[in-house]
C-alpha positions as CSV (number, residue, x, y, z in Angstrom):
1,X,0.0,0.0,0.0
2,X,1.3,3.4,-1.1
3,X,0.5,6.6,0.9
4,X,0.2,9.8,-1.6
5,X,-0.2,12.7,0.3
6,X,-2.8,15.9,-0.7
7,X,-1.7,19.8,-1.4
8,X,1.8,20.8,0.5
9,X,1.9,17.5,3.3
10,X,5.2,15.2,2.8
11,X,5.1,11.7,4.1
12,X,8.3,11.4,6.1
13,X,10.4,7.9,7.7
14,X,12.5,8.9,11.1
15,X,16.1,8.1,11.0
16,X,17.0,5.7,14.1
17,X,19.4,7.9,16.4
18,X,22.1,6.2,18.4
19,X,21.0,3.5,21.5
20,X,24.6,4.4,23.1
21,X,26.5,7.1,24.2
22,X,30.0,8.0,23.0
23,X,30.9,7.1,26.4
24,X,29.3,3.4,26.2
25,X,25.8,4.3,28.3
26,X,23.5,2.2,26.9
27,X,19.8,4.1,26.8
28,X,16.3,3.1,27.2
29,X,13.4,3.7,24.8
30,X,12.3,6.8,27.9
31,X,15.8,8.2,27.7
32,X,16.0,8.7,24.2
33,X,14.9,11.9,22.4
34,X,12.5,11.7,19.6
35,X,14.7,12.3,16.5
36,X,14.3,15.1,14.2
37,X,16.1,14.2,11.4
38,X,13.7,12.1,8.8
39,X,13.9,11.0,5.1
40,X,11.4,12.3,2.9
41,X,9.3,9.3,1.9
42,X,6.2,10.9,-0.8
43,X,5.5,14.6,-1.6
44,X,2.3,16.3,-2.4
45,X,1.8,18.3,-5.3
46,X,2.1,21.8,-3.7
47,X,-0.7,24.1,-2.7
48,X,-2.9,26.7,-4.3
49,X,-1.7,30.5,-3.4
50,X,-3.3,33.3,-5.2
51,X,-4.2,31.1,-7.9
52,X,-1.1,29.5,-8.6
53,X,0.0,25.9,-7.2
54,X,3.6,26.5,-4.9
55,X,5.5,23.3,-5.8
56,X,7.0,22.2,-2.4
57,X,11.1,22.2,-2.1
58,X,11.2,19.1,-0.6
59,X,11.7,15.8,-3.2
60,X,11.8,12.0,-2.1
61,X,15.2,11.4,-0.8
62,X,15.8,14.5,0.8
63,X,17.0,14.0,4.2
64,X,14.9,17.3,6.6
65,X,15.3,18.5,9.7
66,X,11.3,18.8,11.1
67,X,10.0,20.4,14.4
68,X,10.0,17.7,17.0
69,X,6.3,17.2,17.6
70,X,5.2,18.0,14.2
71,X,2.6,15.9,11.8
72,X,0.3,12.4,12.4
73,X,1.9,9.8,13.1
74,X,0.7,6.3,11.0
75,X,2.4,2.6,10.5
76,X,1.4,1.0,7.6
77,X,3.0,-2.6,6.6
78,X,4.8,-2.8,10.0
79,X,6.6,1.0,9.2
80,X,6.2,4.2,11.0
81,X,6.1,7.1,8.5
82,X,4.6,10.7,10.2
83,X,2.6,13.3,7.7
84,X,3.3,16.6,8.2
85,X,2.7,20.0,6.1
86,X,5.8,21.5,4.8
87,X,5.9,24.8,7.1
88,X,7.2,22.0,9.9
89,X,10.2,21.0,7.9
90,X,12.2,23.4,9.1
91,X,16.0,22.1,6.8
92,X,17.2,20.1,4.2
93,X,20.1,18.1,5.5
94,X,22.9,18.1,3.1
């Protein structure tokens, strides 16, 4: 099942952070932030302003920076993707 998200949302996959330390702590799931950085998984087609559709920047591939409570989470097929409008992608990771 493929998810195609509508006007400006992007369909995005979090990148695992690290489990250790650098100085060997090992941490548990409540220890751990909730990452930030994500891949872009499936773009919309951009929204409607003043007339004209606003292609988004982001493409599939791109690795983003987002704000870190942003979007809806949903698993589909076993996998965690989040949805989120394009204003909460705050970087492209280059």
């Amino acid at each position: 099942m493929n998810i195609k998200p509508l006007a400006d949302r992007v369909v995005i996959k979090m990148v695992e952070t690290e489990e250790t330390t650098k100085s060997g702590i090992i941490l548990t799931g409540s220890a751990k932030e909730k990452p930030q950085v994500a891949e872009v998984v499936a773009v919309g087609p951009g929204k409607v302003k003043d007339g004209t559709l606003v292609k988004p920047e982001v493409k599939v591939g791109d690795k983003v920076l987002t704000n870190k409570y942003a979007g809806t989470e949903v698993k589909m097929d076993g996998v965690e993707y989040t949805i989120l409008g394009e204003d909460d992608i705050l970087a492209i990771v280059e």
